[in-house]
N, C-alpha and C positions, 0 to 999 in steps of 0.2 A: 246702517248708522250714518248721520252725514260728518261731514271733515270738523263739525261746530260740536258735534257730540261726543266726538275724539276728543276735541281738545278739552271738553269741558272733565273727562273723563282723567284724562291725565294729569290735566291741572288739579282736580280734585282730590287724585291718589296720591301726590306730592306732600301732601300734609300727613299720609297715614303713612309713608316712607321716613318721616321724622320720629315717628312714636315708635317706643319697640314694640316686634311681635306678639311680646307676652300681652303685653294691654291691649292693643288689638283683639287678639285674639280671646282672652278672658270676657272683653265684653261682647263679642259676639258670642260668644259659645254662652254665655250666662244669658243673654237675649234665648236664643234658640231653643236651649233646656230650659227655658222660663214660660214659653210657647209650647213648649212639644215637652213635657219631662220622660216622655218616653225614649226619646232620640239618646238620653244621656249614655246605656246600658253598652248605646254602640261603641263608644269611645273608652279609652283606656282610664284609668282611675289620675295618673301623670299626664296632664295635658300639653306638657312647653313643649313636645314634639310634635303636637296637633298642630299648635298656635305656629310654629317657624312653618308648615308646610300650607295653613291655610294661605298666610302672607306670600310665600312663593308662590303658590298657582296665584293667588291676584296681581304679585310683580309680574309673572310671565303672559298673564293676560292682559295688564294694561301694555305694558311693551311690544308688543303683536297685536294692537289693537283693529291695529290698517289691516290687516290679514289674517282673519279671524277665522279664513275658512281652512288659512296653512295647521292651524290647531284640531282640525277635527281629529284626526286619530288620535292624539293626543288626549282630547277631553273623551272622545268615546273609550280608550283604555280605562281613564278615569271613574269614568261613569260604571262600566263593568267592574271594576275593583268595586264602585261602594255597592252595586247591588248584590256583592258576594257578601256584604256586611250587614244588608236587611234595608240597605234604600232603597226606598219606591216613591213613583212617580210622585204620592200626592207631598211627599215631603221635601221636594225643590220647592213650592210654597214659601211653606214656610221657613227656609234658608235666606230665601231671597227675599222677604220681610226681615228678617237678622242680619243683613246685610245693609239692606237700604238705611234699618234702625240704628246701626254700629256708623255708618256714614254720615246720619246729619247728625248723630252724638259728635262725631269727630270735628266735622264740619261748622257745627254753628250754624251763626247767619249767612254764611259761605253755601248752605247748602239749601241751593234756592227751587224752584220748583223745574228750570232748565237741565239742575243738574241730575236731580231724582228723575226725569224723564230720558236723560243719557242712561245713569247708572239701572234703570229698570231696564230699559232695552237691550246691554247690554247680557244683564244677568238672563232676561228673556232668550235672547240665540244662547247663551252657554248651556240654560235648563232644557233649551230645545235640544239643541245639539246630542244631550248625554243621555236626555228618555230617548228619543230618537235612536240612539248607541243600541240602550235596552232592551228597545222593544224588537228590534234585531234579533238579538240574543233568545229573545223569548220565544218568537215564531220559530227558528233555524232548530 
């Protein structure tokens, strides 16, 4: 990522650090099961535990943005925990369109086509990073 996609990155997640988790995360999780209604079965029936932990891993990933590769065991734990839960590969897809789509809802006219090409790239090394984790797991 270059230093212009960082910042575009963190300037942009400053505005979802204003909004609580619950809403945040309501409307992503309502994009994703809107997309995928099968995804929902995974998730607990009480979602504000889901919605405070999605918001965390996205604080801790913009704040380590410089040093993405200090997260990898991190995101590959991660990544191992959901596929004990039924994630596969072809469903970071569709995450990371609920993502980008929860972003320019947030965003507005703020969220211009500089910053959708930071926040894709982005999410592109985290989904790499986690199939990558799995598919470890898979061959060992």
């Amino acid at each position: 990522m270059t230093p212009q996609q960082v910042q575009l990155i963190k300037k942009s997640w400053r505005v979802f650090q204003q909004i609580k988790p619950e809403v945040v995360g309501d409307v992503f999780y309502s994009k994703l099961f809107a997309d995928m209604p099968s995804l929902r079965k995974m998730y607990p029936k009480d979602m504000q535990q889901q919605y405070c932990k999605l918001i965390g891993m996205l604080n801790t990933l913009v704040s380590r943005i410089e040093q993405l590769g200090v997260l990898t065991e991190e995101m590959a734990a991660m990544a191992q925990r959901h596929e004990v839960y039924g994630v596969r590969p072809a469903h970071y897809k569709v995450v990371g369109k609920a993502l980008l789509w929860t972003l320019e809802q947030g965003l507005g006219h703020d969220y211009t086509a500089e910053v959708e090409v930071a926040w894709t790239k982005c999410y592109q090394i985290l989904a790499d990073t986690m199939m990558k984790a799995t598919q470890s797991t898979q061959l060992s």
